[in-house]
C-alpha positions in Angstrom: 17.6 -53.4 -59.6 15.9 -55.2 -56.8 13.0 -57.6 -57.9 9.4 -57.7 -55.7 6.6 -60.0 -56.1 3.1 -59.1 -55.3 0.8 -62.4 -55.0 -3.0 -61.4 -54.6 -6.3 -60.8 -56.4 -7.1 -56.7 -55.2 -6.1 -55.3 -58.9 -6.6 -51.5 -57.5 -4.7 -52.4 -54.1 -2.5 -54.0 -56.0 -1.4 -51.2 -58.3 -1.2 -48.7 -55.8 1.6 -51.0 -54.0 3.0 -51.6 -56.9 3.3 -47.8 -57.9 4.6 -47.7 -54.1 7.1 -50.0 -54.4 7.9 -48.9 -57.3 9.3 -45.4 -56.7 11.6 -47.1 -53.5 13.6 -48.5 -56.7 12.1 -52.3 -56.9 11.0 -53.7 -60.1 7.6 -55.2 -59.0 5.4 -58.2 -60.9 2.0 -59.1 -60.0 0.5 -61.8 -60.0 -3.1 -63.7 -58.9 -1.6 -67.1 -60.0 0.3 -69.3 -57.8 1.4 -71.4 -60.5 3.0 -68.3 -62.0 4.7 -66.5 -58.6 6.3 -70.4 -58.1 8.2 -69.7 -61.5 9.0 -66.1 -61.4 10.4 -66.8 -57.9 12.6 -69.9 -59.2 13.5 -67.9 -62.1 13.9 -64.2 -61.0 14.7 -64.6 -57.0 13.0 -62.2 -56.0 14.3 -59.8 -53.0 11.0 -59.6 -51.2 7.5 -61.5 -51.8 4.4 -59.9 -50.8 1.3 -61.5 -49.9 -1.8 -59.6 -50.2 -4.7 -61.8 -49.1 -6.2 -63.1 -46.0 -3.8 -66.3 -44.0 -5.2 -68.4 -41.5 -5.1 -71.2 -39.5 -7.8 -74.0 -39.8 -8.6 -76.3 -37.0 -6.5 -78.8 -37.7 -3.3 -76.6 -37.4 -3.2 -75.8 -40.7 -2.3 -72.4 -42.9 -4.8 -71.3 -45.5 -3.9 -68.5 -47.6 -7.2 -66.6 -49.2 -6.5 -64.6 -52.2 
């Protein structure tokens, strides 16, 4: 079964993609934490990560990711 991660803080937006997702035969996990998508990506390799938030670029030339 392919693997999906879902990183972001929407809990309703969140489980509708997941349900989504789901059906199209991915096994999804969710998660608000960066500390835990860094490990269930070293550990599971997942096929496709999904970022729902806000990403940016600050002045400097930097990304910013808002969750």
């Amino acid at each position: 079964m392919k693997k999906a991660l879902l990183l972001g803080d929407q809990k309703e937006f969140g489980q509708s993609l997941t349900r989504k997702i789901s059906k199209t035969g991915y096994k999804v996990r969710c998660t608000r934490s960066l500390k835990k998508a860094r490990k269930f990506k070293e550990e599971q390799e997942p096929d496709v990560i999904l970022f729902a938030g806000k990403i940016g670029v600050n002045s400097d030339g930097t990304f910013y990711f808002e969750l």
